[in-house]
C-alpha positions in Angstrom: 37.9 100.2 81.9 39.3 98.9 85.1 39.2 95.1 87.1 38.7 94.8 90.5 38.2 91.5 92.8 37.7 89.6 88.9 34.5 92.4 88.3 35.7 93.8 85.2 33.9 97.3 84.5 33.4 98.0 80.7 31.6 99.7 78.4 28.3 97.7 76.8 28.3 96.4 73.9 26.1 95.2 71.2 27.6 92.3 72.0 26.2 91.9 75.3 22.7 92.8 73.8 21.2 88.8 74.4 22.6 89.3 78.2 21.2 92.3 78.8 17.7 91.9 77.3 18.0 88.5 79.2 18.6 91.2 82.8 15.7 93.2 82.0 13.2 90.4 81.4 14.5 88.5 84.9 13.1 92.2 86.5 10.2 92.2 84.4 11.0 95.1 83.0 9.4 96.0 79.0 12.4 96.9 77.5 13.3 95.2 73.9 16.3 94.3 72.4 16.0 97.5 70.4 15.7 99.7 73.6 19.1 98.4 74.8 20.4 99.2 71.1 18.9 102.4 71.2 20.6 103.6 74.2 24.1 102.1 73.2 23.7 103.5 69.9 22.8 107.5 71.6 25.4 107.0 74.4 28.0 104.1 73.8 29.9 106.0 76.1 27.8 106.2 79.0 26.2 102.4 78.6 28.3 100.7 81.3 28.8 97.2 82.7 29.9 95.0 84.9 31.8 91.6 83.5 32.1 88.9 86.2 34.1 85.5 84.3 32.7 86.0 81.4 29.2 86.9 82.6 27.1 90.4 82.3 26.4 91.1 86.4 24.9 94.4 85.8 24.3 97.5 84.3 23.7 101.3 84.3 22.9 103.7 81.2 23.8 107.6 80.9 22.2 109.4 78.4 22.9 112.9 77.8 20.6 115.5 76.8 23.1 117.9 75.4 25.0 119.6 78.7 22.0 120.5 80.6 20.2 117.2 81.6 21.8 113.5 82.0 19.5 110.7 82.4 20.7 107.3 83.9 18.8 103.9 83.3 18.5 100.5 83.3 20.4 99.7 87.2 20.2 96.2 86.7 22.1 93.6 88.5 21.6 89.6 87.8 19.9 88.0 91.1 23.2 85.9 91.6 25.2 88.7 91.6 23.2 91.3 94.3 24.8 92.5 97.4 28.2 93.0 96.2 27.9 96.8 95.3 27.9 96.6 91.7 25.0 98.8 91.5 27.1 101.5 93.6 30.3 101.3 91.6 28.3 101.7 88.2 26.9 104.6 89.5 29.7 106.0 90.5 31.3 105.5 87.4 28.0 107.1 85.6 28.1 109.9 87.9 32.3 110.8 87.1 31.2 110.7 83.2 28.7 113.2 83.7 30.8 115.4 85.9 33.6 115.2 83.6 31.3 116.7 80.9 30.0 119.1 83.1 26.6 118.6 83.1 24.9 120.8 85.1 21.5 118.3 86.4 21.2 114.2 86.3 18.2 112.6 86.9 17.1 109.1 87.2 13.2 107.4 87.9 13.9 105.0 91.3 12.1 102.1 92.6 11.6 101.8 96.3 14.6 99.7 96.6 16.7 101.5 94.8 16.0 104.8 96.5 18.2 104.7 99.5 21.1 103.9 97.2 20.6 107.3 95.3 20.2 109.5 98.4 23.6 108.3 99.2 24.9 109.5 96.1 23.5 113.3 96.6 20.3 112.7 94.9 17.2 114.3 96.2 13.2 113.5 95.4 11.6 115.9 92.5 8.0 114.3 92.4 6.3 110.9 91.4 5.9 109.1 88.5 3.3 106.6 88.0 3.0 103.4 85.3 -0.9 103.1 84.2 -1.7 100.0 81.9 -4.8 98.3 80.4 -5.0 94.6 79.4 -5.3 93.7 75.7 -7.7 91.1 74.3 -5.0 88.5 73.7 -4.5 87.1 70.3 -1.6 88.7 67.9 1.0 90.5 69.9 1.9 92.5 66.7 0.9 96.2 66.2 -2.2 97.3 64.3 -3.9 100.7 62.7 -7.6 99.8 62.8 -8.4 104.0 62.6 -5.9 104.0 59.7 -5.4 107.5 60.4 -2.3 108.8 60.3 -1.0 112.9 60.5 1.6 113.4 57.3 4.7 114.7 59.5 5.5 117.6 57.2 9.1 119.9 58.1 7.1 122.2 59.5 5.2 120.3 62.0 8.3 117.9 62.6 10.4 121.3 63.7 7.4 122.8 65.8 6.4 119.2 68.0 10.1 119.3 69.1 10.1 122.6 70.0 7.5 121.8 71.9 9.0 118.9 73.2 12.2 120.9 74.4 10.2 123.6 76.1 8.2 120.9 78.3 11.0 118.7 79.3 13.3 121.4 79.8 16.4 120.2 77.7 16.7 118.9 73.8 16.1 115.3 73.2 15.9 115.6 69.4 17.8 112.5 68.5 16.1 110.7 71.0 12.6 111.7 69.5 14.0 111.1 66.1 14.7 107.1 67.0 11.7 107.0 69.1 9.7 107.9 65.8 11.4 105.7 63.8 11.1 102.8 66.0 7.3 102.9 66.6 4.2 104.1 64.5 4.6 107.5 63.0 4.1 110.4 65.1 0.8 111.5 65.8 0.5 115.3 65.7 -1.7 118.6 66.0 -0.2 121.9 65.6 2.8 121.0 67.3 0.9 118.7 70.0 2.3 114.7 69.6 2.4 111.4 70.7 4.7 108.5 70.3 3.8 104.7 70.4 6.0 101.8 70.3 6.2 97.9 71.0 7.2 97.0 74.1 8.5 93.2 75.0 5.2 92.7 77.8 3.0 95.5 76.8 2.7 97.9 73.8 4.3 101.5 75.0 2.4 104.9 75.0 4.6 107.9 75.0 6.0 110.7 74.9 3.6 112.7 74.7 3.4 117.1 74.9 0.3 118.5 74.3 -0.8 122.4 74.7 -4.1 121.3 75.9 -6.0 118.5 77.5 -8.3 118.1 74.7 -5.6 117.7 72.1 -3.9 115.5 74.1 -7.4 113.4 74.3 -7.5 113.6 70.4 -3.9 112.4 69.9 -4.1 109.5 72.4 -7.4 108.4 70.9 -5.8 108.0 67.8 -2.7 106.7 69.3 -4.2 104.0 71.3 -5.1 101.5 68.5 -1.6 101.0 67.4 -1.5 98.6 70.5 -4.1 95.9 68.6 -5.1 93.2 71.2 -1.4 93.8 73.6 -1.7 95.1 77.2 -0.7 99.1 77.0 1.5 100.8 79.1 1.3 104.3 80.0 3.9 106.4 82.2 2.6 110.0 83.4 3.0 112.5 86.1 0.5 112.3 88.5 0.7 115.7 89.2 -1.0 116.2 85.8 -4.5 116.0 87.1 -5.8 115.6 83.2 -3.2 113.3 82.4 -4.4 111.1 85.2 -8.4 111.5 84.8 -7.9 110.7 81.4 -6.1 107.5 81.5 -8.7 106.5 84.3 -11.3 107.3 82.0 -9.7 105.2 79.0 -9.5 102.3 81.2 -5.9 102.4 82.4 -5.2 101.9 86.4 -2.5 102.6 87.8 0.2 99.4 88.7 3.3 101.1 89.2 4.8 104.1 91.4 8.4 105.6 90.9 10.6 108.4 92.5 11.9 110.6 89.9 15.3 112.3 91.7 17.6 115.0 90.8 21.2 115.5 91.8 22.6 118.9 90.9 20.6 121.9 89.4 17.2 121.5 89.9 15.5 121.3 86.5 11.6 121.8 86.3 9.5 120.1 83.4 6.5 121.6 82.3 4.0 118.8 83.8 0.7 120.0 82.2 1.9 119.9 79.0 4.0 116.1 79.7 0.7 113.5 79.0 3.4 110.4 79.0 6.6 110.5 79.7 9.4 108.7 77.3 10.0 105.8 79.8 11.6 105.6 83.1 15.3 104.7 81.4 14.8 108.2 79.4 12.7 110.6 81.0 
C-alpha cells in the first residue's frame, strides 16, 4: 500500500502465514495457522501488515460483520520492532477501511497495554471480558469424542442457532459461524441453543456459545467439553454473565486472563445472558 522510513504497509498474505503464526506464538497467544487463514480468507482486505526488509514487524485484522459491526484483531508487533508506532499506523489504516465502508460501530478486546493506544484513537470501554481455562491431563494433544454424542445439524436447526446467534451479538456473523463449524467438531445444538469447539495451538478452544437458558447452556457445554481429550481448555466469557461465570467455576475453570472490550462509534449492546463464550478476542 504505501512505504514509509523502509516500513512497507501491505496487505497479509498467505504468504506471510509461517511469520505471523511465528508473532502470535512469541505473545503467547492460541491462535493456529488456520486462525490466521481464516481471517485472511473472511477479510483479505482488512488483514494488514507491516514489511520491514523483508521481515513481518506487525499486524492488525479487520473483520466485518456486514455494515453494522467491524471487529479488529491480532495487534501484534515483533519484540524487535516495538516503539516505532507500527501498532498506531495499522490502526489507523484499519480504522480509514472501516470508515470508508461506512460502518457504523468497530470494536476490539484490549490488553492493559494496549488500552491507552485505543483511547487515543476515539475508543471508549463497553465492559470486561475474561479468559477461564482448565489444565488437561497431558498425553495426546489431539481432539477426542469420548460421549460420542453428537446433535445431526439438520436445515432447520442450522437456520434457527444463527438466528440466534445474530440476535445475541447484535450483527450477522454467518460466514464466520460457518468456518468456525467447519473447522472444529460439529456444532452442538438444542432448539436453536449451540456451542462451538476448536483446537487451539496451547489449549483446546470452547466457543461461541448462545444459549436461551442456563441449563441448556450447562447441557451443551457438558457435551462440548470432551472434544478437548487430555489438552488444557480455554474458555472466553462475559463476566457480567453471572451463570456463565458460576458455571465455568463449577466445571473447574478459573479465571487467567482479563480484557477490555472497547467501542468506537455507535454503541452496540450484545445480549450477555444469552453469550456463554464468546468467539475469541480477535472475533468477538
Amino acid at each position: 500500500m504505501n512505504d514509509c522510513g523502509g516500513a512497507k504497509l501491505r496487505r497479509l498474505t498467505e504468504s506471510d502465514l509461517p511469520a505471523a503464526l511465528e508473532l502470535s506464538e512469541q505473545a503467547g497467544w492460541n491462535q493456529t495457522a488456520d486462525d490466521w487463514r481464516m481471517l485472511i480468507d473472511l477479510a483479505p482486505e482488512g488483514c494488514l501488515a507491516i514489511e520491514v526488509e523483508g521481515e513481518l514487524a506487525a499486524t492488525t485484522t479487520l473483520l466485518c460483520y456486514g455494515r453494522r459491526l467491524a471487529w479488529i484483531g491480532m495487534v501484534l508487533t515483533r519484540k524487535s520492532y516495538r516503539g516505532r508506532g507500527y501498532a498506531r499506523r495499522l490502526l489507523t489504516q484499519a480504522l480509514s477501511l472501516a470508515d470508508q465502508m461506512a460502518i457504523e460501530t468497530v470494536k476490539l478486546d484490549a490488553t492493559d497495554q494496549g488500552q491507552p493506544l485505543y483511547e487515543t484513537m476515539g475508543f471508549r470501554s463497553e465492559q470486561a471480558v475474561e479468559r477461564w481455562t482448565r489444565p488437561g491431563t497431558g498425553g495426546t494433544t489431539g481432539t477426542t469424542d469420548p460421549v460420542g454424542e453428537r446433535f445431526t445439524e439438520r436445515a432447520t436447526e442450522r437456520e434457527n442457532w444463527r438466528t440466534q446467534d445474530h440476535r445475541a451479538f447484535g450483527a450477522d456473523r454467518s460466514d464466520l459461524l460457518e468456518r468456525l463449524a467447519r473447522r472444529g467438531q460439529a456444532p452442538f445444538v438444542i432448539d436453536g441453543s449451540y456451542c462451538l469447539t476448536r483446537p487451539g495451538r496451547y489449549s483446546h478452544y470452547l466457543g461461541p456459545s448462545v444459549c436461551n437458558a442456563p441449563t441448556t447452556a450447562r447441557a451443551l457445554i457438558e457435551r462440548a467439553l470432551p472434544t478437548a481429550g487430555n489438552r488444557d481448555c480455554s474458555w472466553d466469557l462475559f463476566p457480567a454473565n453471572s451463570s456463565a461465570a458460576a458455571m465455568a467455576r463449577d466445571l473447574a475453570f478459573t479465571p487467567t486472563r482479563r480484557l477490555q472490550r472497547m467501542v468506537r462509534g455507535k454503541d452496540l449492546h450484545a445480549n450477555n445472558d444469552s453469550i456463554y463464550a464468546i468467539a475469541g478476542f480477535e472475533l468477538g
